[in-house]
C-alpha positions in Angstrom: -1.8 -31.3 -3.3 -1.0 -28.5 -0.5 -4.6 -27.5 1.4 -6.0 -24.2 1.0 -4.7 -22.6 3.8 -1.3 -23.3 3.3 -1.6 -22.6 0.1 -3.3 -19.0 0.6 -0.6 -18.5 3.1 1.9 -19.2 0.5 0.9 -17.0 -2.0 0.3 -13.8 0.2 3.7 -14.3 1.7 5.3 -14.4 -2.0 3.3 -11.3 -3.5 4.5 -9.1 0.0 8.2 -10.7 -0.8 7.9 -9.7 -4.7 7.0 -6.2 -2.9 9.2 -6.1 -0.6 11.7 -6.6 -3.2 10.0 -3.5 -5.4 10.0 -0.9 -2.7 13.4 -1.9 -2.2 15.0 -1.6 -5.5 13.6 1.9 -5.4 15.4 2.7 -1.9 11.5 3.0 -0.2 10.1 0.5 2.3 6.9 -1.2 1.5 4.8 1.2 4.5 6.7 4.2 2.8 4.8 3.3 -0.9 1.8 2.7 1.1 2.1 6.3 2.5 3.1 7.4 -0.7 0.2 6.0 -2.8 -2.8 7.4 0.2 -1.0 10.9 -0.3 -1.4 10.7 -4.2 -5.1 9.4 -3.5 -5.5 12.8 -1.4 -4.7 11.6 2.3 -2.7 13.8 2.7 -2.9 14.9 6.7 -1.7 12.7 8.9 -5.1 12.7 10.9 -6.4 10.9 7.8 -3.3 8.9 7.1 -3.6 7.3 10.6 -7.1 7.0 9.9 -6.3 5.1 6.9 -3.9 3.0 8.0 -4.8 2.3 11.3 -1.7 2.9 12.9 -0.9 5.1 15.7 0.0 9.4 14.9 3.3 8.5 16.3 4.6 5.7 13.8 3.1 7.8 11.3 5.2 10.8 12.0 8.3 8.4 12.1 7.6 7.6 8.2 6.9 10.7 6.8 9.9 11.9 8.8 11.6 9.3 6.2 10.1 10.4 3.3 10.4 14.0 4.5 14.4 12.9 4.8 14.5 11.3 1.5 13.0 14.5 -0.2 10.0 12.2 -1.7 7.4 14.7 0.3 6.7 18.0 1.0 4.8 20.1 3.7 2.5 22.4 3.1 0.8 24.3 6.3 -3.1 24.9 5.9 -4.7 26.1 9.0 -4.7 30.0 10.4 -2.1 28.8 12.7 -0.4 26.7 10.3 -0.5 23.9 13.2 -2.1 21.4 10.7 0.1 20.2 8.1 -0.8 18.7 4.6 1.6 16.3 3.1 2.1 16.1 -1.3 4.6 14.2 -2.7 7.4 15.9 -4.4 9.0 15.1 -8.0 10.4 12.3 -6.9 8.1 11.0 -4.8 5.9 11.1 -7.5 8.7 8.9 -10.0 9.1 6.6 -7.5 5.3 5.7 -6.6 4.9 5.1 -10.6 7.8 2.9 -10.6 7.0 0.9 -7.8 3.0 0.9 -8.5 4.3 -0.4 -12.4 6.2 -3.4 -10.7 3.3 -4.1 -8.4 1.0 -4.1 -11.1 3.4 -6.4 -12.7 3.2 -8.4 -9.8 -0.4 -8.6 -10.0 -0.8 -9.7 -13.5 1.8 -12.3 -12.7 -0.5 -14.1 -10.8 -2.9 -14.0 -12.8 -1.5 -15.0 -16.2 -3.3 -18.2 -18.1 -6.2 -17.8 -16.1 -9.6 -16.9 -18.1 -11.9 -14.1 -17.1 -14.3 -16.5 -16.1 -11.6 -17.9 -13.5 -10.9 -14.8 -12.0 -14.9 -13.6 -11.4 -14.5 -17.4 -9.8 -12.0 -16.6 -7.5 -12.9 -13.3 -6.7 -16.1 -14.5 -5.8 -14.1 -17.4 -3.8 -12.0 -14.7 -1.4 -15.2 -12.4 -0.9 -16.7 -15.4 0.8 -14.0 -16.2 2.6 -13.3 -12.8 3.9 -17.0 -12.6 4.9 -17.3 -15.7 6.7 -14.3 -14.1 8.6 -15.9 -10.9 9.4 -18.8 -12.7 10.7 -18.9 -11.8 14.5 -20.6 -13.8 17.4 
């Protein structure tokens, strides 16, 4: 039997392969369906978007730039000045964030097929701890 680590190891590397392999066969990046799915949710200025994500303005910028160039998002200026900018996805921004969300959510129900209800309020319970214990500072 593999320990839990590796084994925890093993299966978020799989799931972010499966995704990987989602994103791709819709011609989008995994970080570019992340953006996608925070605009749909209503992040849609980059101020909250790198608040969200917790990356920096500039690589940010860089990936709307992409979804900008592969027409999956629009611009929409909102201040006075119209120096801030709110970002909605565009027709097929919004086709390809269903398409990839649907395989995700196949993904998701992959993993857990032929467990019980009971197994998964287990497990849940399980990761919560885990991630708590983790969180736990000095």
């Amino acid at each position: 039997m593999i320990d839990s680590i590796t084994v925890l190891n093993s299966v978020v590397g799989k799931r972010l392969q499966l995704i990987r392999d989602a994103t791709r066969s819709n011609s989008i990046t995994s970080a570019e369906w992340k953006l996608l799915d925070l605009i749909e949710k209503g992040i849609s200025t980059q101020e909250q978007l790198v608040k969200a994500t917790d990356l920096a303005a500039s690589t940010i910028s860089r990936q709307i730039k992409k979804c900008f160039e592969k027409k999956l998002v629009r611009t929409c200026a909102i201040d006075v000045d119209h120096r801030k900018i709110e970002y909605y996805l565009t027709e097929d921004g919004a086709i390809v964030l269903k398409r990839v969300n649907k395989l995700v959510d196949e993904i998701n129900k992959k993993m857990f097929s032929h467990w019980t209800d009971e197994e998964i309020s287990m497990f849940n319970i399980l990761a919560n701890r885990i991630l708590r214990n983790l969180n736990i500072t000095g």
